[in-house]
VOBA-1610 file (N, C-alpha, C; in pm, whole numbers, padded with zeros to 5 digits, always signed):
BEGIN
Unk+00084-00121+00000Unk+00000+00000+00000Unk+00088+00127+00000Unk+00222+00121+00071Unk+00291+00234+00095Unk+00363+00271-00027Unk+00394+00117-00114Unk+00442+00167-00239Unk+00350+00212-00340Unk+00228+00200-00315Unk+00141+00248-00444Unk+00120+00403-00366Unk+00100+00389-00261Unk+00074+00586-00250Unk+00216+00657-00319Unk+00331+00600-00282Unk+00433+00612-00316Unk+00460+00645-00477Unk+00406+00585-00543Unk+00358+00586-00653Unk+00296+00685-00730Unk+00177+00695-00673Unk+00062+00789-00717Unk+00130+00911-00650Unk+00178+00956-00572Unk+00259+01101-00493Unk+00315+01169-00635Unk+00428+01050-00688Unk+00520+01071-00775Unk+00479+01089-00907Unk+00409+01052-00911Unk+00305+01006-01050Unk+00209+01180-01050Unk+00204+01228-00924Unk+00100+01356-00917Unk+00213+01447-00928Unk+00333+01411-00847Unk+00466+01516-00853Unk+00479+01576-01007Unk+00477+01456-01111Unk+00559+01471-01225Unk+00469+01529-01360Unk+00309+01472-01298Unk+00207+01583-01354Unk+00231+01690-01322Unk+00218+01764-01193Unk+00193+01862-01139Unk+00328+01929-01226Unk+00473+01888-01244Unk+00579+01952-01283Unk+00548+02004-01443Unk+00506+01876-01494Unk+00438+01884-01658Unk+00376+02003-01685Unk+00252+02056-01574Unk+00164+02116-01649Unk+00225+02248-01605Unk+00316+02285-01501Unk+00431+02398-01465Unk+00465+02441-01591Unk+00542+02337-01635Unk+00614+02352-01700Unk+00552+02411-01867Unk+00409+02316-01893Unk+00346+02428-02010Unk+00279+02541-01977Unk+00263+02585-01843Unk+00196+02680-01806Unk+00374+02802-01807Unk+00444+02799-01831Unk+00580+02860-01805Unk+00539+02910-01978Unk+00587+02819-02016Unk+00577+02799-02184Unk+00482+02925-02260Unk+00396+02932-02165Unk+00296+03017-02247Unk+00273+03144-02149Unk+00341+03173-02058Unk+00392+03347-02013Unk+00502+03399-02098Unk+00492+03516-02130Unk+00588+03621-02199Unk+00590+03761-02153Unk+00733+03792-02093Unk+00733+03891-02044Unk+00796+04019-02186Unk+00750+04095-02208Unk+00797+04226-02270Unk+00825+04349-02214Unk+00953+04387-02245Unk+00985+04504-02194Unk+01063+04606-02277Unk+01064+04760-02263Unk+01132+04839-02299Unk+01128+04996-02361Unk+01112+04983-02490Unk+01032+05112-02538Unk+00914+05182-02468Unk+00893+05289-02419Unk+00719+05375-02417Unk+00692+05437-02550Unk+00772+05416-02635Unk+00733+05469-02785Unk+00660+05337-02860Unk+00690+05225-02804Unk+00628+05096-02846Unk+00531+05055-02760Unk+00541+05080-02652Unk+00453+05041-02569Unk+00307+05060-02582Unk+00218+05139-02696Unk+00145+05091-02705Unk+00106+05003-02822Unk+00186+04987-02926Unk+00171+04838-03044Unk+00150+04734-02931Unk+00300+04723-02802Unk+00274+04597-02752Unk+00201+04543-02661Unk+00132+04668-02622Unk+00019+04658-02492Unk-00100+04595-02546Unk-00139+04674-02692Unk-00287+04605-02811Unk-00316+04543-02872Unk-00118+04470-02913Unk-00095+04337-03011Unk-00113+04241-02837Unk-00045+04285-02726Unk-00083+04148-02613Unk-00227+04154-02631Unk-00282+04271-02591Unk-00439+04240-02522Unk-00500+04154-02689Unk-00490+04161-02791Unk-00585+04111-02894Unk-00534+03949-02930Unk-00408+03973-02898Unk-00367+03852-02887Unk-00393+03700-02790Unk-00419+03722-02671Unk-00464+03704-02592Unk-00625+03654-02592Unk-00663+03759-02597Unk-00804+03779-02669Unk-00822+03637-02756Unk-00722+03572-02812Unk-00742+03456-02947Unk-00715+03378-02881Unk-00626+03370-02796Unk-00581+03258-02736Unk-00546+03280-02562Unk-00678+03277-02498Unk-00649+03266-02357Unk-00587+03193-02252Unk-00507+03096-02342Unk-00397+03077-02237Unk-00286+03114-02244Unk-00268+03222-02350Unk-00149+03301-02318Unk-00128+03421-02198Unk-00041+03427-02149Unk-00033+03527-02010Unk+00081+03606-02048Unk+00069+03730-02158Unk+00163+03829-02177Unk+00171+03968-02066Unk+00296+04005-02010Unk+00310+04131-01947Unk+00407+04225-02013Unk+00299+04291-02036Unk+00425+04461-02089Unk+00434+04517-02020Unk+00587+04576-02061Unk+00660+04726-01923Unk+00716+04820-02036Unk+00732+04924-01942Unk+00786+05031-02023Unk+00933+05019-01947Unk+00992+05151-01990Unk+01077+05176-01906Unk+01195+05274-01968Unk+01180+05267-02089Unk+01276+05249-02183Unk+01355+05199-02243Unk+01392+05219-02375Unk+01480+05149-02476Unk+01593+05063-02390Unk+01668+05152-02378Unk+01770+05073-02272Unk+01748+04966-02152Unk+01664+05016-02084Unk+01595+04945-01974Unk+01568+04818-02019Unk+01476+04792-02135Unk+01428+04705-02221Unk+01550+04617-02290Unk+01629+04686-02324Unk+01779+04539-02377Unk+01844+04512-02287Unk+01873+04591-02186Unk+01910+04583-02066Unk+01838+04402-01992Unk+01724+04407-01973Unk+01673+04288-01950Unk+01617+04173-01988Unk+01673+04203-02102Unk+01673+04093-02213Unk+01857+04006-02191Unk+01925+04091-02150Unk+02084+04054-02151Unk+02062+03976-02007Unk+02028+04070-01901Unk+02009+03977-01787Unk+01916+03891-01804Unk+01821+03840-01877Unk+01744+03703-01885Unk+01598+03783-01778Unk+01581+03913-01820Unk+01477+03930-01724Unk+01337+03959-01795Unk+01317+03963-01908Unk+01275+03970-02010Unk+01258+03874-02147Unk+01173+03805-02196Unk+01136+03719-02354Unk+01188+03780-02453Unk+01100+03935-02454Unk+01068+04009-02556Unk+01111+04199-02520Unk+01242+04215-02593Unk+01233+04401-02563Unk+01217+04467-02663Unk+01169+04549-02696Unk+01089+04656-02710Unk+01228+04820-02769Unk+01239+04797-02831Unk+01309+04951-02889Unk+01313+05023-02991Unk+01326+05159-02954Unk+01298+05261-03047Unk+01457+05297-03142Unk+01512+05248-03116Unk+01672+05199-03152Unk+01744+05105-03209Unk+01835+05089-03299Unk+01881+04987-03266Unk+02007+04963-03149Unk+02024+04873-03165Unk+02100+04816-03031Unk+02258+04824-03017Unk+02300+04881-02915Unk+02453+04943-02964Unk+02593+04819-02900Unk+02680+04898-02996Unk+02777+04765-02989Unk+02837+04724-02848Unk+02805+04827-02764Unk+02864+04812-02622Unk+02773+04693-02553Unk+02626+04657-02609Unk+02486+04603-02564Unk+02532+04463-02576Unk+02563+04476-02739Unk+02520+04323-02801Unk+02749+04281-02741Unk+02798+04363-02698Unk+02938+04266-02645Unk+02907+04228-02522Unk+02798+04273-02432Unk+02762+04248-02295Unk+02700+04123-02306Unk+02570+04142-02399Unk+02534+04035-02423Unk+02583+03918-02479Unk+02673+03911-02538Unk+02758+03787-02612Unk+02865+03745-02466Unk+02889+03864-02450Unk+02954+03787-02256Unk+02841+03695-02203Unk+02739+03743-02211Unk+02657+03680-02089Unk+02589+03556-02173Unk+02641+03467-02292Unk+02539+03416-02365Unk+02433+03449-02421Unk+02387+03572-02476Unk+02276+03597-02516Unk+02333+03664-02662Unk+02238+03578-02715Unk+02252+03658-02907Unk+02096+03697-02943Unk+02107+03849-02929Unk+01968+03960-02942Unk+01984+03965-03122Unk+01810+03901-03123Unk+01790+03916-03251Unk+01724+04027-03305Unk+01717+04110-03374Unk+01656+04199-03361Unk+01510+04195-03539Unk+01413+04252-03485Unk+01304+04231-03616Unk+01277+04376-03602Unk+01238+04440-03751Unk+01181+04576-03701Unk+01021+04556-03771Unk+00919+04634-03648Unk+00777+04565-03599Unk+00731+04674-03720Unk+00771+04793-03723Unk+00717+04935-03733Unk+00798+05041-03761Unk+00735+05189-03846Unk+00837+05283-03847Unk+00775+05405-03757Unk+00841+05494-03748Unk+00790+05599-03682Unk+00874+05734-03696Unk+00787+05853-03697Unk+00859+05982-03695Unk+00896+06033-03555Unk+00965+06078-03556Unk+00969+06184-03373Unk+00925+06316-03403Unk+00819+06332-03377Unk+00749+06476-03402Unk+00771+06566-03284Unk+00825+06670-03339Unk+00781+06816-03273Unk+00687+06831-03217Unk+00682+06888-03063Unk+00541+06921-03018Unk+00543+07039-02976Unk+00445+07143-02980Unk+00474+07234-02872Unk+00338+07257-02856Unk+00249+07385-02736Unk+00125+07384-02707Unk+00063+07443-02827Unk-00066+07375-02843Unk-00126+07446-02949Unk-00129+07600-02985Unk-00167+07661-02855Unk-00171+07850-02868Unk-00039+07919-02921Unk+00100+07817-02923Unk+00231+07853-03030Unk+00173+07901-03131Unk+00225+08008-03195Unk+00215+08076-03341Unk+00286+08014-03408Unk+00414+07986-03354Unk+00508+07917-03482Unk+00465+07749-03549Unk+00492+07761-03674Unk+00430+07618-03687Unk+00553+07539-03762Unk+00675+07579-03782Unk+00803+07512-03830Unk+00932+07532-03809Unk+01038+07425-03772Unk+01113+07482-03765Unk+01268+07435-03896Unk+01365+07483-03855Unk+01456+07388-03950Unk+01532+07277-03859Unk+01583+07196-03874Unk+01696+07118-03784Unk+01781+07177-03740Unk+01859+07285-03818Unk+01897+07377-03753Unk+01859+07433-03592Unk+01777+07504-03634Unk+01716+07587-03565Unk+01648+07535-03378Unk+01677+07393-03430Unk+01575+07263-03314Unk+01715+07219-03249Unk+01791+07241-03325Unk+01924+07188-03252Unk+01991+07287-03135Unk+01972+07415-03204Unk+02034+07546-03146Unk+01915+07598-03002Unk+01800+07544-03031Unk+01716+07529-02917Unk+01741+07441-02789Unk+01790+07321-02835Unk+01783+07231-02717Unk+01964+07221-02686Unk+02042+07287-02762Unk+02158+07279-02693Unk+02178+07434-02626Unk+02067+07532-02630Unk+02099+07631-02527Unk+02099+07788-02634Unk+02155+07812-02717Unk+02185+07894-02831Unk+02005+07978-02838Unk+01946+07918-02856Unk+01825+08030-02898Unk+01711+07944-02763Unk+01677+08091-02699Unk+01630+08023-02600Unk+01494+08097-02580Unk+01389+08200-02681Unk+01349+08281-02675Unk+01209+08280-02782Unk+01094+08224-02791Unk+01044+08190-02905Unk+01038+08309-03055Unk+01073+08459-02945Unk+01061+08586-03017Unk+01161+08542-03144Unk+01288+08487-03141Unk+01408+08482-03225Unk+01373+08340-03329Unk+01226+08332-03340Unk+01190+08213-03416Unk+01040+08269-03484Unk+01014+08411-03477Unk+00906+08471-03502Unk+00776+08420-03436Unk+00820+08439-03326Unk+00691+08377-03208Unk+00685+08469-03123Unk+00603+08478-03026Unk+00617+08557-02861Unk+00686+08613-02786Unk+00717+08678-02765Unk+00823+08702-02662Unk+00773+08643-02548Unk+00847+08552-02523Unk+00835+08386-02391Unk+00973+08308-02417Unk+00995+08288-02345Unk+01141+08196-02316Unk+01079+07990-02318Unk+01149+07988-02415Unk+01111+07820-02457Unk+01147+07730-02339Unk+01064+07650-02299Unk+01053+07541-02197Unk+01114+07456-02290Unk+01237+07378-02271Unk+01290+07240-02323Unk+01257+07120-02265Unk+01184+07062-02295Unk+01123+06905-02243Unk+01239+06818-02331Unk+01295+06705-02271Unk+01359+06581-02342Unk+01311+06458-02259Unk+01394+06423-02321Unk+01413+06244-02289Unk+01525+06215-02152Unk+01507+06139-02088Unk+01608+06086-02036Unk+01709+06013-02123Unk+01833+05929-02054Unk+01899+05906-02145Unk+01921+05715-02152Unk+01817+05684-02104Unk+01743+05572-02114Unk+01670+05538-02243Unk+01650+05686-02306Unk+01537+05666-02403Unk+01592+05626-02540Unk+01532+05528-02623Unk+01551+05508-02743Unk+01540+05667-02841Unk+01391+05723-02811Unk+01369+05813-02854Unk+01493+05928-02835Unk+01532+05976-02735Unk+01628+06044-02712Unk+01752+06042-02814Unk+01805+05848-02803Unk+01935+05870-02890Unk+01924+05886-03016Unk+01808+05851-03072Unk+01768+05900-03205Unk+01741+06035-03230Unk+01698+06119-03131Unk+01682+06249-03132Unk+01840+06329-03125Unk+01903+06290-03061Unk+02049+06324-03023Unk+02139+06277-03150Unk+02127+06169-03237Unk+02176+06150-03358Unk+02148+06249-03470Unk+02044+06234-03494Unk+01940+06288-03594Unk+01946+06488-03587Unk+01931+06520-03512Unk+01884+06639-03465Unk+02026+06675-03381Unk+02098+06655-03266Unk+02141+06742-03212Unk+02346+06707-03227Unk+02340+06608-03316Unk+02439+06569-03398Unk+02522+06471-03249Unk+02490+06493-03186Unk+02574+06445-03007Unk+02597+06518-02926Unk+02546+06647-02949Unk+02569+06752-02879Unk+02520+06742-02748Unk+02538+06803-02645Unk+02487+06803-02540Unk+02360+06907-02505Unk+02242+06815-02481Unk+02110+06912-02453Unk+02145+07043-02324Unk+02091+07109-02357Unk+02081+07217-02203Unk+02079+07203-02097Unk+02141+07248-02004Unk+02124+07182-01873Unk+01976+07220-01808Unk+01924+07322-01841Unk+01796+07340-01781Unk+01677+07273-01845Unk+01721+07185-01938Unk+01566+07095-01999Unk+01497+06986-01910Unk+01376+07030-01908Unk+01309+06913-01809Unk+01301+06799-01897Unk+01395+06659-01835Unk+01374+06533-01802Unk+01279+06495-01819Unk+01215+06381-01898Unk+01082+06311-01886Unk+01102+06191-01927Unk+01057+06109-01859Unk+01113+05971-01863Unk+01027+05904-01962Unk+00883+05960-02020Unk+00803+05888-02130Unk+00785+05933-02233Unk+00716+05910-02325Unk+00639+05977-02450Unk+00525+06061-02372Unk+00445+05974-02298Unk+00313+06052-02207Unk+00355+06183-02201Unk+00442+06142-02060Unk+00484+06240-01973Unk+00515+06380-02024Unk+00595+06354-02195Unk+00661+06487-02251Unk+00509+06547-02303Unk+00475+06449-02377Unk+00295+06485-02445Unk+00208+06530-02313Unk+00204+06550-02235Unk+00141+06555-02105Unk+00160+06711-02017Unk+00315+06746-02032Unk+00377+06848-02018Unk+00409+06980-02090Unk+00351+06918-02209Unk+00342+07025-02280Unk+00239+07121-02358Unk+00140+06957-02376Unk-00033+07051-02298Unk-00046+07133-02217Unk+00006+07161-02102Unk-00065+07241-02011Unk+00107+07374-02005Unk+00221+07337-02047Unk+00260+07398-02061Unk+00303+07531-02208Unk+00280+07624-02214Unk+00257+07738-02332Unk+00337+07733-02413Unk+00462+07778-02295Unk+00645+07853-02407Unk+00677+07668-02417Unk+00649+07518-02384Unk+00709+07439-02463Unk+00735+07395-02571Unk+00819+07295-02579Unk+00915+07227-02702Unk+00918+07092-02625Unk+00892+06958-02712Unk+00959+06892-02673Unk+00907+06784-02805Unk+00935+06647-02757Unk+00946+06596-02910Unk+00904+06364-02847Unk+00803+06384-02938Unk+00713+06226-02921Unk+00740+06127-03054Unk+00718+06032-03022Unk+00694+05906-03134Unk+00527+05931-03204Unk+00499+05943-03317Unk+00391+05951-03394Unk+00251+05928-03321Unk+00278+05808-03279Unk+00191+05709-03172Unk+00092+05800-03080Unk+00166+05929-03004Unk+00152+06012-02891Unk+00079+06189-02907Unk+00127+06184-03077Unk+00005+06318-03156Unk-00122+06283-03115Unk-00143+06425-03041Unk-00353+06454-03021Unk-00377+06583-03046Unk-00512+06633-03051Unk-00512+06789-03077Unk-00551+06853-02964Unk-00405+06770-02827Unk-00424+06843-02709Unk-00247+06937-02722Unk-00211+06926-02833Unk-00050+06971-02893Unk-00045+07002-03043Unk+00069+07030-03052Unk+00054+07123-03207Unk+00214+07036-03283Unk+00178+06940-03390Unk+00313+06912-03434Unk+00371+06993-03516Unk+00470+07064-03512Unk+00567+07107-03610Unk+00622+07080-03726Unk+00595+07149-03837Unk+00737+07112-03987Unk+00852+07122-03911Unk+00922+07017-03960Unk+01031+07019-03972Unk+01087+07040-04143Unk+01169+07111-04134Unk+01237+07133-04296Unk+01147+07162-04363Unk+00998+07211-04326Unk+00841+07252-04444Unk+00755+07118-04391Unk+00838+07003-04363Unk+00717+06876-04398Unk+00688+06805-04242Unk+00561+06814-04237Unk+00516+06761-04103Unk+00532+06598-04111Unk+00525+06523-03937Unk+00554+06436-03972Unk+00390+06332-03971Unk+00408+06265-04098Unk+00315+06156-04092Unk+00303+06015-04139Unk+00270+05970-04144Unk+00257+05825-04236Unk+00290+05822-04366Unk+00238+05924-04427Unk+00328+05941-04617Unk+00466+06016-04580Unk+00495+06059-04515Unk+00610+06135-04518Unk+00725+06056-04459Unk+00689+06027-04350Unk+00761+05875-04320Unk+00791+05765-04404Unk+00711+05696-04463Unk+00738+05591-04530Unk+00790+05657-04646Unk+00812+05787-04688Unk+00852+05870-04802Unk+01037+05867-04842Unk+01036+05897-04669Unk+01171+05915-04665Unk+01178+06096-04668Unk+01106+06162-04682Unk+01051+06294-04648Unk+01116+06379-04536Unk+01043+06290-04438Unk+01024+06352-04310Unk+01165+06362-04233Unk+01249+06429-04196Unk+01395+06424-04121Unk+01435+06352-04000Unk+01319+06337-03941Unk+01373+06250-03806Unk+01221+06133-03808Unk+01285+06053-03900Unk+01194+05916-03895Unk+01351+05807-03809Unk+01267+05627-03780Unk+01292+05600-03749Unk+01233+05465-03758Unk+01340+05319-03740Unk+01247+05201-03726Unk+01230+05186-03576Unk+01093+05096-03526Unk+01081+05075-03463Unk+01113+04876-03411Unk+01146+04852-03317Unk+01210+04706-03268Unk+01130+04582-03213Unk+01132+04551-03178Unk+01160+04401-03103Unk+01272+04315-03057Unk+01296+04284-02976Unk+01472+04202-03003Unk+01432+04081-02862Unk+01507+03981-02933Unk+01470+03820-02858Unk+01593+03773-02853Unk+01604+03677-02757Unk+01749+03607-02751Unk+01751+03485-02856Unk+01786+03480-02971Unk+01821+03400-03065Unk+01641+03427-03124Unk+01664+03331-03255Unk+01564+03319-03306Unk+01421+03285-03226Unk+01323+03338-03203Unk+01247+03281-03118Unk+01151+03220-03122Unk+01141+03116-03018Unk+01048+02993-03021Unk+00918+03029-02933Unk+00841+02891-02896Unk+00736+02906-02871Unk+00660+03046-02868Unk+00576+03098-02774Unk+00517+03188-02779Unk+00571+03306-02817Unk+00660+03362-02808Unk+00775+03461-02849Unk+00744+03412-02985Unk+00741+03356-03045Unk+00776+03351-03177Unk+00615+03411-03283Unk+00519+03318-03195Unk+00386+03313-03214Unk+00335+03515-03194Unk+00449+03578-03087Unk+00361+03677-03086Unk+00441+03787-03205Unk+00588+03784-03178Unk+00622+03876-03315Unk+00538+03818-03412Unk+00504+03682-03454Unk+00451+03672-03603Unk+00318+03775-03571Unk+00257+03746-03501Unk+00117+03831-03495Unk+00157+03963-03536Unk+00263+04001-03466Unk+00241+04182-03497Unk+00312+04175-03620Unk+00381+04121-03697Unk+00404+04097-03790Unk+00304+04091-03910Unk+00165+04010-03895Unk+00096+03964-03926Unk+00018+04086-04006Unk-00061+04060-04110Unk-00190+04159-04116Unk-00263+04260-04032Unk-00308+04154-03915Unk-00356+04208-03784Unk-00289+04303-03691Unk-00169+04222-03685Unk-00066+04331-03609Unk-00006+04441-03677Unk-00003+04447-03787Unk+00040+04600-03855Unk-00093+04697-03868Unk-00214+04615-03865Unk-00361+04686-03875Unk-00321+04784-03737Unk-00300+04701-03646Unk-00267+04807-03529Unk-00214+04897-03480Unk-00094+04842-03538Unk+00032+04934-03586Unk-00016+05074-03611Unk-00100+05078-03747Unk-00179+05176-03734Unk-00278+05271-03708Unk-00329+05176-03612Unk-00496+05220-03518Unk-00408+05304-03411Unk-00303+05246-03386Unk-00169+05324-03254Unk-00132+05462-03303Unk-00107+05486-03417Unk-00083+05584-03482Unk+00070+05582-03538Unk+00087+05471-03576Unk+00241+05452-03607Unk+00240+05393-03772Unk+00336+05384-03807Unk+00369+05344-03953Unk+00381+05214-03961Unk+00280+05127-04033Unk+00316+04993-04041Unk+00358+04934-04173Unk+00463+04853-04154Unk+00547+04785-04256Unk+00440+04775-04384Unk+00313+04710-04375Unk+00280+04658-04517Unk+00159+04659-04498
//
């Protein structure tokens, strides 16, 4: 008798480990971008939606944040507005991890400032000499006499180093620009603030802000995919090696018909 309970214990042990073990199988953690964060918040929830035994969690945090825990194994799936720099992928090849990277989406970094701004363009020039300190005055841009609020990125942000490539050549932003650790946060701050400037992923345009020409051409979906627009950009995904099970199942989705449909319900540029 003691060996059949003995039995059946072990026999429940090795179920019980089994169904662990497909219940593991089908969680996926995502992390990284807030410029992506909402493709991957609407591709999880619809996804999901098809197949309820998947258990996806998205984080923000930023670009970095996001490869960052993909290298430590803390993360499936990250999320960036970047690609991934060579200092990343030698950390990661230390630590065993080979980041694959797919690009989901494109996107512009638009100009924002409050709607009641008069000015409605600027040059790259002119956006550069703003946020590194040089013109600090909207009057010297045929605007108001008001002193420009500089909103950025932290330096976490995907968005940022693309903004800092693109736009401010590597220069160093102002020391008095307010920090904002999201897309929200900058879109958020500059609603309610007048004399701002600051600058979002496509995704984050409402007509609670006013986007800017850059070089004459605003940024949008034809102008982007044009090659037009001056500070476009791809948007990421990155997995440790080719990826399997559910990881694999969910890039294909956003990949998919469906998932680029969203792509653009988000307000972002989708591949096809």
């Amino acid at each position: 008798m003691k060996r059949v309970i003995l039995v059946i214990v072990a026999l429940a042990f090795t179920l019980s480990l089994k169904i662990a073990s497909v219940h593991a199988e089908k969680k996926l953690v995502i992390q990284g971008s807030t410029t992506v964060l909402p493709i991957a918040q609407k591709c999880a929830e619809v996804f999901m939606q098809k197949y309820p035994e998947a258990n996806i969690s998205v984080r923000g945090g930023g670009s970095g944040v996001g490869i960052a825990a993909l290298i430590d194994g803390i993360c499936d799936v990250a999320t960036s507005s970047r690609p991934i720099k060579d200092k990343e992928i030698k950390k990661a090849v230390e630590r065993g991890v080979d980041p694959v990277a797919y690009v989901i989406a494109m996107d512009g970094i638009a100009v924002i400032v409050h709607p009641s701004n008069p000015v409605n363009e600027l040059t790259l020039s002119q956006l550069k000499e703003i946020y590194t300190g040089k013109i600090s005055n909207w009057g010297e841009l045929g605007g108001k006499n008001q002193k420009i609020v500089v909103i950025s990125r932290d330096v976490a942000s995907g968005t940022f180093e693309c903004f800092n490539k693109l736009v401010l050549k590597k220069q160093r932003v102002r020391p008095d620009a307010l920090l904002q650790a999201s897309n929200a946060a900058v879109a958020s701050t500059i609603k309610r603030t007048k004399g701002a400037i600051g600058y979002v992923g496509l995704g984050y345009l409402s007509s609670e802000v006013k986007a800017l020409k850059i070089e004459g051409i605003l940024p949008s979906e034809d102008t982007v995919l044009k090659g037009t627009y001056p500070i476009s950009r791809p948007l990421f995904m990155y997995t440790n090696g080719k990826p399997k099970g559910l990881a694999k199942d969910f890039v294909g989705f956003v990949l998919s018909k469906e998932g680029q449909r969203i792509v653009k319900e988000q307000g972002f540029v989708p591949l096809k």
